[in-house]
C-alpha positions as CSV (number, residue, x, y, z in Angstrom):
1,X,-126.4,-78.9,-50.1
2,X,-129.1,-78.6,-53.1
3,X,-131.8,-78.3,-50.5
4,X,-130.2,-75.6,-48.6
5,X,-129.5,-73.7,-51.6
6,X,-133.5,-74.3,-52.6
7,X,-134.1,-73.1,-48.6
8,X,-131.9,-69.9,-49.2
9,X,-133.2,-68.5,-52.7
10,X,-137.2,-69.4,-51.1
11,X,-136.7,-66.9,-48.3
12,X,-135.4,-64.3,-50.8
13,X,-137.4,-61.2,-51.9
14,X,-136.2,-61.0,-55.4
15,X,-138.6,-57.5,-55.3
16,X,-136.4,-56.3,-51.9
17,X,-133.3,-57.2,-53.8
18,X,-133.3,-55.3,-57.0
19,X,-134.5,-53.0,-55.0
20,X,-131.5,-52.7,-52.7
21,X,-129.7,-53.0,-55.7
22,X,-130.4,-49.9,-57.2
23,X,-129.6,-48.4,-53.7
24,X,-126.1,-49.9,-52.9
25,X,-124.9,-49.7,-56.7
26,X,-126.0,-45.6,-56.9
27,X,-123.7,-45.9,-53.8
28,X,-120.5,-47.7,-55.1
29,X,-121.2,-46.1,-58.5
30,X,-118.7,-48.1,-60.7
31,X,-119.5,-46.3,-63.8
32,X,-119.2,-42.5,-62.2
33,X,-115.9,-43.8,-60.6
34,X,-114.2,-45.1,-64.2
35,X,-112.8,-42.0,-64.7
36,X,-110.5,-42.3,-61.5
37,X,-109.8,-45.5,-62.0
38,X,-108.5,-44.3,-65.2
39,X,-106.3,-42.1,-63.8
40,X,-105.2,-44.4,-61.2
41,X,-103.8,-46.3,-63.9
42,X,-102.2,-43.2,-66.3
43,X,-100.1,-42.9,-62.6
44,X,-98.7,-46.4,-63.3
45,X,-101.1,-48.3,-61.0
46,X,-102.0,-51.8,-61.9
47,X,-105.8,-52.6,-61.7
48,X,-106.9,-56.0,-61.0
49,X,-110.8,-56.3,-61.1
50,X,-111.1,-60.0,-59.2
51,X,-108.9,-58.3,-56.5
52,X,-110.4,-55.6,-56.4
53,X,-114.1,-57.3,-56.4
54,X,-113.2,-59.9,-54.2
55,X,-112.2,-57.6,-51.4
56,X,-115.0,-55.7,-51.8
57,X,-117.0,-58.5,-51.2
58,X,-115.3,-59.2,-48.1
59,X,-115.8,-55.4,-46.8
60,X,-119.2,-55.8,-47.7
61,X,-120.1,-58.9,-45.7
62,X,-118.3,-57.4,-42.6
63,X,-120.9,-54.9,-42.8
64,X,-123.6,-56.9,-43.0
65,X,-122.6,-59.7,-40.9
66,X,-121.2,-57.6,-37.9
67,X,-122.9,-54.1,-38.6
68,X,-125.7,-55.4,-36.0
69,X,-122.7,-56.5,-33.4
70,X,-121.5,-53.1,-34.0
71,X,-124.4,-51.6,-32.9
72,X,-124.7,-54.1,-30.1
73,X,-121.6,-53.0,-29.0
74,X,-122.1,-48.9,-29.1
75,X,-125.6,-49.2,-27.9
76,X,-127.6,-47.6,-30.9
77,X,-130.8,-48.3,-31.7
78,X,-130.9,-49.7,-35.6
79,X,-133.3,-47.5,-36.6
80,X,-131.4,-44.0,-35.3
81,X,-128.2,-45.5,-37.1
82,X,-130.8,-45.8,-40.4
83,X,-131.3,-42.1,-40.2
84,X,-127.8,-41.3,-39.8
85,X,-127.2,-43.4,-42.6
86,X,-129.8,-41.9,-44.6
87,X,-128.0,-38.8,-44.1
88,X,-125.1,-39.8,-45.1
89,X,-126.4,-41.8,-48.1
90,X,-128.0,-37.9,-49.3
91,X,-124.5,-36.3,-48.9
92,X,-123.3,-38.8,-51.3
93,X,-126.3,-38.1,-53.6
94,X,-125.9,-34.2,-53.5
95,X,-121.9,-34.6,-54.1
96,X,-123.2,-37.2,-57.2
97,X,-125.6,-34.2,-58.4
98,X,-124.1,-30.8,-57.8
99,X,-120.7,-32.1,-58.2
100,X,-119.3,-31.3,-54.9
101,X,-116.7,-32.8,-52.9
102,X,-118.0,-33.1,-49.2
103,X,-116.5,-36.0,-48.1
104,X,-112.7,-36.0,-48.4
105,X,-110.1,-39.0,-48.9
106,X,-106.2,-39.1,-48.2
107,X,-104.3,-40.2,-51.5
108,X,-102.1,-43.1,-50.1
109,X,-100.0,-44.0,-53.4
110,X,-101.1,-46.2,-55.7
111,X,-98.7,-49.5,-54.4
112,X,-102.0,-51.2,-53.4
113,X,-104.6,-49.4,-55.6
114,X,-106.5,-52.9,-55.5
115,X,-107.6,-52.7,-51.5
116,X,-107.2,-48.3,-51.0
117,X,-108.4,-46.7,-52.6
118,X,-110.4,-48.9,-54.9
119,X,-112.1,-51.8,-52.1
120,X,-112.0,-49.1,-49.4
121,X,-113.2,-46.3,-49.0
122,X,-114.2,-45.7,-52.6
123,X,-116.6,-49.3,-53.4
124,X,-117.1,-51.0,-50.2
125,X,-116.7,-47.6,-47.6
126,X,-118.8,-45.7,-45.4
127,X,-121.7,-45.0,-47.6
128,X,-122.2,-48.2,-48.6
129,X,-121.8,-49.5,-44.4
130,X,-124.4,-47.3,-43.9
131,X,-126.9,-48.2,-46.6
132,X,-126.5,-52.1,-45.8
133,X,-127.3,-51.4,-42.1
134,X,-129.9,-49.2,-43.1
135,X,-131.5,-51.5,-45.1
136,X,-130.9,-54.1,-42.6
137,X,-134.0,-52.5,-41.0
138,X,-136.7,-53.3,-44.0
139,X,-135.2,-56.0,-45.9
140,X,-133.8,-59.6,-44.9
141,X,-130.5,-60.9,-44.7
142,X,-131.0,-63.1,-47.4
143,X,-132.3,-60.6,-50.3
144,X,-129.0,-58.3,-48.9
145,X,-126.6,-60.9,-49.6
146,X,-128.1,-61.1,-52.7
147,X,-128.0,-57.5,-53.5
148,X,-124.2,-57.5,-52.3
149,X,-123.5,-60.4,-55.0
150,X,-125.0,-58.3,-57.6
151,X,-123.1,-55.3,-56.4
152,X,-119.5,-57.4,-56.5
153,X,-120.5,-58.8,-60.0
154,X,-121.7,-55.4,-61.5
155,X,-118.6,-53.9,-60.2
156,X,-115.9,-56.8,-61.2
157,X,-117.5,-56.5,-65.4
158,X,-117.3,-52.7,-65.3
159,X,-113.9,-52.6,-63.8
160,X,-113.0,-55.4,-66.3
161,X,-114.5,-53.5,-69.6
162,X,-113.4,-49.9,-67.7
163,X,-111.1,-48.3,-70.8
164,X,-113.4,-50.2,-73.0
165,X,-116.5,-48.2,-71.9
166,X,-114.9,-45.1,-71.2
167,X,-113.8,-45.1,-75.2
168,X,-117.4,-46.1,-75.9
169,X,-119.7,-44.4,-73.7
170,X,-117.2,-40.8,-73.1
171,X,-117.6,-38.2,-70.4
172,X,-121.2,-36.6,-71.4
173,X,-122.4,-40.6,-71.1
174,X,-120.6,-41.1,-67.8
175,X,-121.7,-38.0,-66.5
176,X,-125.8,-38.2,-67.3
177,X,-125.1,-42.0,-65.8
178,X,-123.8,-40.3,-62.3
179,X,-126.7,-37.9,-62.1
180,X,-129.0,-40.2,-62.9
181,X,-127.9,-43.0,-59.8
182,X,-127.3,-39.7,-58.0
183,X,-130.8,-38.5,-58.1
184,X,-131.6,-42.1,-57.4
185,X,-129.8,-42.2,-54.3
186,X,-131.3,-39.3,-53.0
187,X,-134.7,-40.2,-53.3
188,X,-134.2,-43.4,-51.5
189,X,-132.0,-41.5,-48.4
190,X,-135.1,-39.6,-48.0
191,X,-137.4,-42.5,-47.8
192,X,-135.1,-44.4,-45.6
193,X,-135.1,-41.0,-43.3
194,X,-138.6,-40.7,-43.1
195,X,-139.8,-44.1,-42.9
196,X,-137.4,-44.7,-39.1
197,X,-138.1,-41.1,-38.5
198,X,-142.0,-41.9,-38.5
199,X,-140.9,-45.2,-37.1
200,X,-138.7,-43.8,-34.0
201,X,-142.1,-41.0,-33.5
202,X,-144.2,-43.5,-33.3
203,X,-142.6,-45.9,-30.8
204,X,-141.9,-43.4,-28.7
C-alpha cells in the first residue's frame, strides 16, 4: 500500500498540478460564489460543506475517469473537445470579468441545496467537465487527480469559513478576487485554444 502510494506521488508533476489548479479553481471559484451561498442560506437553506465537497468530488472524478469513454462513445477527437472546452472555459472568464450572465441556471428550491445547485452545476458543472478533459490532453491522470483533491479541499475550507470571510474580506475583496481568477481563466482558455488549434493544423 506504502509503495503504491510512493509509485503514485513519483509519476506526479507537482509543476502540472498547481498549474491545473489555478485553472479548475478560477473555474469553480468558491470565493466569487460566497455571496450565493449566502443567500442560499438567508432563503432558509442548510449548507453542509463535507456534503457538498464530497459530491463534488464524486462529479469531478466522473469527469475525469469517464470524460475519455464519453468521447469514445460520441466519436470526438480529444483535442476538438479541448477547443470547445476552451471556449467554453472563456465564456466563463468574460461572465467572471464583465459581469455578465451568459450561461443561465434553473432555480430548483433549495430542499437539496447540498447536490443543486451547489455540487452541480455551480462547483463540479460544465465548465469544470470541460477544463478536466481539456487538460486531459497536456497533463497526466495522476497530477489531475491531484489538482481535483486540491480543488475539493479549497472548496470544503471556504465553504466552511464562508460567513466568516464574507464579514472579513466584504464585497470590494470578493469582487477584485473574482476578477482576478477571471482574468486568470481567460488567459489559460486561450492557451488551451491555440495550443489543439496549432495541434489539430498541424496533424492535419
Amino acid at each position: 500500500m506504502i509503495d503504491a502510494i510512493r509509485e503514485f506521488f513519483g509519476v506526479v508533476h507537482w509543476g502540472d498540478a498547481f498549474a491545473a489548479f489555478v485553472l479548475l479553481i478560477a473555474i469553480i471559484d468558491p470565493i466569487g460564489n460566497m455571496p450565493i451561498v449566502v443567500q442560499l442560506q438567508d432563503k432558509g437553506a442548510k449548507i453542509h460543506p463535507v456534503r457538498v465537497a464530497f459530491f463534488s468530488l464524486l462529479i469531478f472524478l466522473v469527469f475525469l475517469l469517464l470524460g475519455d469513454l464519453m468521447l469514445v462513445i460520441f466519436q470526438l477527437d480529444i483535442r476538438y473537445f479541448a477547443i470547445a472546452g476552451g471556449a467554453v472555459i472563456m465564456l466563463l472568464a468574460l461572465e467572471m470579468v464583465l459581469d455578465t450572465q451568459i450561461f443561465k441556471t434553473t432555480d430548483l428550491g433549495n430542499e437539496s441545496s447540498d447536490i443543486i445547485p451547489l455540487a452541480f452545476p455551480m462547483y463540479a458543472g460544465p465548465g469544470s467537465f470541460t477544463a478536466l478533459l481539456s487538460m486531459h490532453v497536456k497533463y497526466s491522470i495522476a497530477s489531475l487527480l491531484v489538482t481535483v483533491a486540491l480543488c475539493v479541499v479549497s472548496l470544503y475550507i471556504v465553504l466552511r469559513g464562508t460567513n466568516w470571510l464574507t464579514r472579513h474580506l466584504g464585497p470590494v475583496a470578493l469582487y477584485v478576487v473574482r476578477k482576478f481568477f477571471g482574468v486568470i481563466a481567460f488567459a489559460i482558455s486561450i492557451q488551451i485554444i491555440l495550443t489543439n488549434l496549432f495541434s489539430c493544423l498541424h496533424g492535419a
